[in-house]
C-alpha positions in Angstrom: 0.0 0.0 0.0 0.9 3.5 -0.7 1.9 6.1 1.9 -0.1 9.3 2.8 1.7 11.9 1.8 3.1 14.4 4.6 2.8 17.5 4.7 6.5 19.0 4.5 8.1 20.4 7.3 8.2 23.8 7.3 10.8 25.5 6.1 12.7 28.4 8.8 11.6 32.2 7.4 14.4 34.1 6.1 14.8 37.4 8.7 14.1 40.3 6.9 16.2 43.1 5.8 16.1 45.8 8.4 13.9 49.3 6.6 15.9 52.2 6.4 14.3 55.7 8.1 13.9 58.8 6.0 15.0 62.1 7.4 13.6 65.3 6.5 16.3 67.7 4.1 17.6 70.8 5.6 17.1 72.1 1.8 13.5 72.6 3.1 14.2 74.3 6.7 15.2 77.6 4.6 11.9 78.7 2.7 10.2 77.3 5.9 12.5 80.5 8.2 12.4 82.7 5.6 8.3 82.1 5.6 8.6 82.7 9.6 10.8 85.5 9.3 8.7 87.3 6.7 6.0 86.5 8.8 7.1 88.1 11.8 8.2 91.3 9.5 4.8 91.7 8.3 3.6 91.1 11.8 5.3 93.7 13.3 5.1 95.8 10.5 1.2 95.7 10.9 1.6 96.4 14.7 3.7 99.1 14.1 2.2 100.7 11.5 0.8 104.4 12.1 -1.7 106.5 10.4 -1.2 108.2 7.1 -1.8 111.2 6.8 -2.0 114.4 4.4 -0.8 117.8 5.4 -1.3 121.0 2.7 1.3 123.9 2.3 2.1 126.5 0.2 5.3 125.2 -1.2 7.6 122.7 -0.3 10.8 124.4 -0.2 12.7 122.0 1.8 11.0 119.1 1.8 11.9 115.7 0.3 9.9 112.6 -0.1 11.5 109.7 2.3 13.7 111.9 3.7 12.1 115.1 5.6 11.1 113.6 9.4 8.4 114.9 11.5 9.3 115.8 15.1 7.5 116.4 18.4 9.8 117.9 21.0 12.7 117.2 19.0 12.0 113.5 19.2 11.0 111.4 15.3 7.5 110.5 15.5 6.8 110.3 12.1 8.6 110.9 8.0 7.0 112.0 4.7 6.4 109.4 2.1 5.0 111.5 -1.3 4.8 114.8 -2.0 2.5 116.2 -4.8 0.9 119.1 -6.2 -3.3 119.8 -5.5 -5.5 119.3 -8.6 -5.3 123.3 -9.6 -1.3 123.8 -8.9 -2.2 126.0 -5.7 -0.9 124.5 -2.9 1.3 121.2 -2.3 0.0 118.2 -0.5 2.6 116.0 1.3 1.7 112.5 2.7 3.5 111.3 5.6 3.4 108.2 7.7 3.1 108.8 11.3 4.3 106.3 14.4 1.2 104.2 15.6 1.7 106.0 19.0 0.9 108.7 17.7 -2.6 107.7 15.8 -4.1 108.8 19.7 -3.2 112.3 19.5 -4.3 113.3 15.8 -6.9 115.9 15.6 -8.4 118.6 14.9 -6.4 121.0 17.0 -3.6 119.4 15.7 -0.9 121.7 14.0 1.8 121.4 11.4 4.6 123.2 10.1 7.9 123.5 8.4 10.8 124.6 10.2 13.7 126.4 8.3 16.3 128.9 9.6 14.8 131.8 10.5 15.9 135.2 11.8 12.5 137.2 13.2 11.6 139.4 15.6 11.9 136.8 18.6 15.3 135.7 17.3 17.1 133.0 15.5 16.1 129.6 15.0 16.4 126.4 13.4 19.7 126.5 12.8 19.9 122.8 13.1 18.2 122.5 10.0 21.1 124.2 7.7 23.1 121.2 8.2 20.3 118.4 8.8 17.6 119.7 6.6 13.9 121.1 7.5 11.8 119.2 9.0 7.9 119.5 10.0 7.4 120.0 13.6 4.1 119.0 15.1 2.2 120.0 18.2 -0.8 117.6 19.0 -2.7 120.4 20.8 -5.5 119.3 22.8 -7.6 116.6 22.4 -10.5 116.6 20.2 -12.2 115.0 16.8 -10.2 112.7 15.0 -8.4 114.2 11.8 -6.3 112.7 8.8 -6.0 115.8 6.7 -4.4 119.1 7.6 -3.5 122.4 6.6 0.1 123.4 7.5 1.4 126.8 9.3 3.4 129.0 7.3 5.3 130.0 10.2 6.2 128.3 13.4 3.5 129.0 16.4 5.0 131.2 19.1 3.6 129.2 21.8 1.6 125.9 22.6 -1.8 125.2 24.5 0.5 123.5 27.0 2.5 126.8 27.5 2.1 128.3 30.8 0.5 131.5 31.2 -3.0 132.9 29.5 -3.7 133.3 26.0 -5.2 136.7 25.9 -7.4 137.8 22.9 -7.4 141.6 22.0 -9.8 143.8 19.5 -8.6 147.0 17.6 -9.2 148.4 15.0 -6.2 148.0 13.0 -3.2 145.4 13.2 -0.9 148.5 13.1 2.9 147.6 13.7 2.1 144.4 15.5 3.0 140.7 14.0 3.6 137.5 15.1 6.3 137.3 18.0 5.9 140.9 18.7 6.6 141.7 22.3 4.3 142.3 25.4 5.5 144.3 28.1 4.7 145.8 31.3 6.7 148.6 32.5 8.8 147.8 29.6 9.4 144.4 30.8 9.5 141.8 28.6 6.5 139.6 29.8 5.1 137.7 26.5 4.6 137.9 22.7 1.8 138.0 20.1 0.8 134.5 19.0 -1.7 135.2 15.9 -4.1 137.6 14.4 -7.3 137.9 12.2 -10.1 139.3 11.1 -13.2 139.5 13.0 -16.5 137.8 10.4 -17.6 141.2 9.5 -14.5 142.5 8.7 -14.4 145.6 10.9 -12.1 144.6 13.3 -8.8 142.7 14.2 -8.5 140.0 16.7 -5.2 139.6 18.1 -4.2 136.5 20.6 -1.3 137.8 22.9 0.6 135.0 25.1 1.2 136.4 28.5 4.0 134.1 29.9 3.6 132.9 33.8 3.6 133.9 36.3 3.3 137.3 34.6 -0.3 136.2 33.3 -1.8 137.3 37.3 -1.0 140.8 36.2 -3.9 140.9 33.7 -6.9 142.3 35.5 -10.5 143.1 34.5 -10.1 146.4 33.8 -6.3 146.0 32.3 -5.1 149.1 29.8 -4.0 147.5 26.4 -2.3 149.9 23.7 -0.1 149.4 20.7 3.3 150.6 21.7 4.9 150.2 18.4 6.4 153.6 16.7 6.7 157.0 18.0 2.9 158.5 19.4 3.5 162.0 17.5 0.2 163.7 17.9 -0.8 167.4 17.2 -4.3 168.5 18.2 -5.9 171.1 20.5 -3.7 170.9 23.5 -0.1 171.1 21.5 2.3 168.7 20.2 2.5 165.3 22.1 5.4 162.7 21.4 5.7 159.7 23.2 7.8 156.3 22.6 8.6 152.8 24.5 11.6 151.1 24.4 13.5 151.4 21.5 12.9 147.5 20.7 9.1 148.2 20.2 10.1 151.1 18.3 11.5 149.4 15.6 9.0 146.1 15.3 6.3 147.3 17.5 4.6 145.8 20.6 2.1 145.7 22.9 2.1 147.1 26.4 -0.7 147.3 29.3 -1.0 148.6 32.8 -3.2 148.7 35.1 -5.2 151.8 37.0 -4.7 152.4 40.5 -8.6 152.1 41.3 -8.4 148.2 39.8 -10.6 145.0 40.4 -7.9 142.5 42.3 -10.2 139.5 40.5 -8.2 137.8 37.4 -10.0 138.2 34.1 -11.0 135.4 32.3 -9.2 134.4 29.2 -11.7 134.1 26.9 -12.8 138.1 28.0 -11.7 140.5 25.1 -9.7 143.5 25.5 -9.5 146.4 24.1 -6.3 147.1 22.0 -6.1 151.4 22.4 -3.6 153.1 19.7 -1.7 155.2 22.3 -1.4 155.5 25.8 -3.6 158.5 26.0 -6.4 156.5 24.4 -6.2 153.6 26.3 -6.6 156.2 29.6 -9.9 157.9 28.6 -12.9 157.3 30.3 -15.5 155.9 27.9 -19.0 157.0 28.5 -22.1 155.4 27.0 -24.5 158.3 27.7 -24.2 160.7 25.0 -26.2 163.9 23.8 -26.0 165.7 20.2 -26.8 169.1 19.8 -26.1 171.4 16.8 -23.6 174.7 16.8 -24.4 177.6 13.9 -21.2 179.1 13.3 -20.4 182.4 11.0 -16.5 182.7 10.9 -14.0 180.6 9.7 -13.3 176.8 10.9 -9.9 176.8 10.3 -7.9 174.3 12.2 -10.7 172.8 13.7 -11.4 168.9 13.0 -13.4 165.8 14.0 -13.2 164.9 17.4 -11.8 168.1 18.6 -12.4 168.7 22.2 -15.6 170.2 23.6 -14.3 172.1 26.9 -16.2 173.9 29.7 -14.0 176.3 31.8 -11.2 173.9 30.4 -12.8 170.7 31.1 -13.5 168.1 28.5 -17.5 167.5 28.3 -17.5 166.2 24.5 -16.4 166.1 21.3 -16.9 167.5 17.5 -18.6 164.9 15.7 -19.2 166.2 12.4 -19.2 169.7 10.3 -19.8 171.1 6.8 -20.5 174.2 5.1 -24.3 175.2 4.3 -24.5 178.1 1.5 -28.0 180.1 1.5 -28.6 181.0 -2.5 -31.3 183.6 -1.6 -29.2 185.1 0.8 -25.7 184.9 -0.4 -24.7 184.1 2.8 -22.8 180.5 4.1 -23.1 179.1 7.8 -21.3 176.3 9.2 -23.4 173.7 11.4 -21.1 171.7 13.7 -22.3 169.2 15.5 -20.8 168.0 19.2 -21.5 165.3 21.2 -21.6 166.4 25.6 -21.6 163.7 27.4 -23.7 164.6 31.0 -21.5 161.9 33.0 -18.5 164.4 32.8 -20.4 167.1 34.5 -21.3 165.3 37.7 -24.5 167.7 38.3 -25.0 167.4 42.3 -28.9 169.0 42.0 -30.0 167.1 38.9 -32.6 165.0 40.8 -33.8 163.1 37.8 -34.1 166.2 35.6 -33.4 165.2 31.7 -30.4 166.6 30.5 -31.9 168.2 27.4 -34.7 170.4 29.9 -31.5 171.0 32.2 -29.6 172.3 29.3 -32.6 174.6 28.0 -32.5 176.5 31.6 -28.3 176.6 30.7 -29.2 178.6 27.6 -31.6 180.8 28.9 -29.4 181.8 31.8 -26.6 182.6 28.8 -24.8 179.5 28.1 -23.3 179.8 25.1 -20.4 178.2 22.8 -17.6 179.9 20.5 -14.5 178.9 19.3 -10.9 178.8 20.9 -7.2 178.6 19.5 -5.8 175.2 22.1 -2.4 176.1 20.4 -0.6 179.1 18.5 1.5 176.9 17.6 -0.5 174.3 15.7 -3.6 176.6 15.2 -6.2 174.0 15.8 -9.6 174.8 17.5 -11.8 173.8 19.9 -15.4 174.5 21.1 -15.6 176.4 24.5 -18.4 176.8 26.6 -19.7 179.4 29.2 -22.0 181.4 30.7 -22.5 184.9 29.1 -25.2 187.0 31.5 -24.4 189.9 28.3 -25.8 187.7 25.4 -29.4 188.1 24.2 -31.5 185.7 25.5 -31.8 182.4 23.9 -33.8 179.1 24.1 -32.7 175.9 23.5 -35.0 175.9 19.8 -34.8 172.6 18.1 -32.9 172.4 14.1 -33.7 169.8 12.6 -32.7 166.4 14.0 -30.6 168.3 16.9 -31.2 171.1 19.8 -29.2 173.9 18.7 -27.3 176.1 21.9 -26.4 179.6 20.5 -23.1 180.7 19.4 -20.5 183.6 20.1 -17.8 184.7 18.3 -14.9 184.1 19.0 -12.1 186.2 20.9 -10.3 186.7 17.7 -13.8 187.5 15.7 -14.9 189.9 18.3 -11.8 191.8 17.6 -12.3 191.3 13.7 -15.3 192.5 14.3 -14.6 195.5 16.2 -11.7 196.7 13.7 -14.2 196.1 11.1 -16.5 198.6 13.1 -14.2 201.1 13.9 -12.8 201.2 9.8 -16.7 202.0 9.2 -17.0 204.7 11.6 -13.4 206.0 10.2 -15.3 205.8 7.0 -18.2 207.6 7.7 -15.9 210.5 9.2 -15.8 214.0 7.0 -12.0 213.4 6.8 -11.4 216.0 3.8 -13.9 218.8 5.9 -11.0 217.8 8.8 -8.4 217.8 6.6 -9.0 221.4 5.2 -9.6 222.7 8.9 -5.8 221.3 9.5 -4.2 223.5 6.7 -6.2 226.8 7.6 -4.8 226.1 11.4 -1.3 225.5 10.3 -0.4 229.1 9.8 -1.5 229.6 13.1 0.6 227.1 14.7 3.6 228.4 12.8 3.0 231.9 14.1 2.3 230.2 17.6 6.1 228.3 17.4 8.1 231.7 16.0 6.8 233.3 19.2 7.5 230.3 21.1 10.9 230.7 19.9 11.2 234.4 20.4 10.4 234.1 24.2 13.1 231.4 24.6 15.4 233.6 23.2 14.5 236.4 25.9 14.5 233.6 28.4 18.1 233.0 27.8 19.1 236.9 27.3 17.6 238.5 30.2 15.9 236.3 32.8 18.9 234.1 33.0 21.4 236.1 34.2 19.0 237.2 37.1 18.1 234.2 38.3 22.2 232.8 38.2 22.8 235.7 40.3 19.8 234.6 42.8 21.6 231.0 42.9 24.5 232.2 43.8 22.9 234.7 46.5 21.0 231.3 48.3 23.8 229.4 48.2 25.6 232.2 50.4 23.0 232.1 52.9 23.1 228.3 53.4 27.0 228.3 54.5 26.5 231.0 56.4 23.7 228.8 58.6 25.7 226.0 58.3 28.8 227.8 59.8 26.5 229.6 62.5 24.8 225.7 63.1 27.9 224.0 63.0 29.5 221.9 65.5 31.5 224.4 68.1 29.5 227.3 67.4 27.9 229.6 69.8 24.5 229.3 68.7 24.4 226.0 69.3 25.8 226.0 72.4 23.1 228.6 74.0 20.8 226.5 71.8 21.8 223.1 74.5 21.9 225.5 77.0 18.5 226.6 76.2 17.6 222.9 76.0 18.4 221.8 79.6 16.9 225.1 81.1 13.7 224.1 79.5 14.2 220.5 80.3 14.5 221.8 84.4 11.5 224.0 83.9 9.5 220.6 82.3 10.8 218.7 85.5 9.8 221.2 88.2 6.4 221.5 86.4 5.8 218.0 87.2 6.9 218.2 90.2 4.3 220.6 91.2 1.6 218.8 89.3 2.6 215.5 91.4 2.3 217.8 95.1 -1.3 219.4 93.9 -2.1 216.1 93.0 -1.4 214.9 96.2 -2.1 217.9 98.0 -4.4 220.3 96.7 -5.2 222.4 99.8 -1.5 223.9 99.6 -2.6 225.8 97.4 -5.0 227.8 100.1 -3.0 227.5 103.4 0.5 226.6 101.6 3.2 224.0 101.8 3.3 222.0 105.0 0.2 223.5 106.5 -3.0 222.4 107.5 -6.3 224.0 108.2 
């Protein structure tokens, strides 16, 4: 019989070949740190990154795209990227990139602007920049609505909101001398500088901002004296010739000065209060009164030298002011007048008995009592006029009549007039005189006076022929007499001594006569039984 088959013995598994690991290639570690890297760039490049923002000037002399930096307090906060001309070629518009510290602080009240060497009234500056370029300064100014574009300053500020001292805002008529970094003093003390100016909306005044510097800023009261000090105050009017000047600095590149009244409000004025910018001293010293009354003056004479806003004086007072004058010309009558209207002001006359009465009633009992007004010379030297008023009990009487829009007080000429006047007068009279009937009585009388002089002459001559030697002779005859006295009064003489002698005998006589008065006195009945007896 056949064998099963068997199953064959396994045969022993070959060992397998070990597998070989794959490592990673350092070829790949470089794009995979460069991608890091750049990833960490832009990371921080996005953290970092400030606001962009756009600032307009009127050139950009100076400037230079990547270049020109942006400075706060001297420190880099920022550096301009592009600069490019506006759409119609007026202005340049430079873009800048700012730190992203900085995105906080951007707004409205921010400011910009180039600084260059300059040399102005407060000095030199920017030197720096003739060597290291301009740059655009910055001041983040108080906080307030956020702002990406901005209009640059042309020049620097003078000061900053974080400045100490008050910002002080003035209103005149006129910018005058003043400009930007123009001093302010006090008592010619250097004590700040003027930061801006610009019109008012309706154009008919100038606002100036003045910085008063701490701690000099307490010295600004309510009722502070402001006045352009710029220049030499050379002003001729009805008192004379004035001339008045500051320091010589202000002279040159003007100023502003103030001062305060003796009679003065301790409290500090607020800074947003205005101020009145005066042109001179004098000005800013006035009193300004609100209460004012217009009345009319009808003048006959000549207004030469007088002028708008000449005073109005009572017994050399100021109570007013000219206003206005012209010339009116009556066809009919061929005759011209000159209305001049003033201004009296009743607060300067300080009436103690008014008790309510209205000034214009109180004035009409002035001009019946003779108030009147005429014109005065304030200065020979300058000629200019002024109106005058007084009391003249003389004058017609007068009421206080109404002229159209105005009360009109009577006139009187003036000193000069009167005399005009009177010359005038006196050349009529000398006209109306029968000066050739006189003149014709003069040459029938002079042969009388000639007669009259020849025997005026004639008894001279006898005079000096015949009474002259007579009375030499009665001269000489006095003078004889008088040294005789004098040698008979003389010192030594016998007359005079019987004249002492005579002297003390009556000088005796005077005593015992005394005497005899003082024993009656005391004894009167001597004079019945005698002395030293008694009845």
């Amino acid at each position: 019989m056949d064998e099963p088959l068997r199953d064959p013995e396994p045969m022993e598994e070959l060992p397998k070949p070990a597998e070989r690991r794959r490592r990673p290639s350092l070829v790949w570690l470089i794009p995979l740190v460069a991608a890091a890297i750049g990833c960490w760039i832009a990371l921080k490049a996005y953290t970092e990154h400030g606001p962009t923002i756009r600032i307009t000037f009127q050139n950009a002399e100076g400037l230079e795209a990547g270049q020109t930096r942006i400075k706060h307090k001297d420190v880099e906060v920022g550096r301009v990227t592009a600069i490019n001309l506006s759409p119609d070629f007026s202005h340049v518009v430079v873009t800048a990139e700012l730190k992203r510290e900085v995105d906080a602080h951007l707004s409205e009240n921010t400011r910009f602007w180039v600084v260059r060497a300059r040399i102005g009234s407060t000095g030199i500056s920017g030197l720096g920049t003739l060597l290291a370029g301009a740059y655009i300064g910055m001041d983040p100014g108080p906080l307030g609505k956020t702002q990406r574009d901005f209009k640059g300053l042309e020049t620097a500020p003078i000061i900053t909101p974080t400045t100490p001292g008050a910002l002080v805002e003035l209103r005149a008529e006129k910018l005058g001398s003043l400009n930007v970094g123009s001093p302010v003093t006090f008592r010619q003390i250097r004590v700040g500088e003027v930061e801006g100016f610009d019109l008012e909306p309706d154009g008919q005044s100038v606002l100036i901002k003045v910085q008063i510097n701490a701690p000099y800023h307490k010295l600004v009261h309510r009722n502070t004296r402001f006045w352009d000090a710029g220049g030499v105050d050379l002003s001729v009017d009805a008192n004379g010739l004035k001339l008045r000047s500051d320091s010589l600095v202000q002279l040159f590149m003007g100023g502003v000065a103030f001062e305060n009244p003796v009679s003065l409000d301790a409290d500090l004025a607020p800074t947003s209060q205005p101020f009145t910018l005066f042109s001179t001293h004098d000005k800013a010293y006035e009193e300004v009164y609100l209460d004012r009354h217009l009345f009319v003056l009808y003048f006959d004479e000549s207004v030469r030298g007088l002028t708008r806003g000449a005073p109005v004086e009572f017994r050399g007072m100021k109570v007013g002011e000219v206003v206005d004058f012209r010339l009116e010309f009556q066809s009919r009558e061929m005759e011209g007048r000159i209305p001049v209207l003033i201004a009296l002001e009743p607060e300067r006359f300080a009436f103690k008995e008014r008790n309510g009465e209205p000034f214009d009633l109180l004035m009409a009992r002035m001009v019946r009592k003779g108030f009147r007004a005429q014109f005065k010379t304030g200065s020979l030297l300058t000629g200019n006029l002024f109106v005058d008023l007084g009391f003249f009990p003389q004058a017609p009487v007068r009421t206080l009549a109404r002229s159209g829009s105005y009360f009109e007080i009577p006139t009187m000429p003036s000193t000069m007039g009167a005399l005009v006047e009177n010359l005038a007068r006196v050349a009529e009279r000398l006209q109306k005189l029968p000066l050739e009937e006189l003149a014709g009585e003069l040459r029938a009388t002079f042969p009388a006076l000639r007669e009259t002089l020849q025997q005026t002459k004639a008894l001279m001559a006898r005079l000096d022929t015949e009474t002259a030697p007579q009375a030499k002779a009665t001269l000489v005859q006095a003078q004889t007499t008088l040294a005789a006295l004098e040698k008979a009064l003389g010192s030594g003489s016998p007359v005079q001594g019987d004249l002492h002698q005579a002297l003390d005998e009556f000088t005796q006589a005077a005593r015992a006569l005394r005497n005899l008065a003082d024993t009656l006195e005391r004894h009167p009945e001597s004079m019945i039984f005698g002395k030293g007896k008694k009845p």
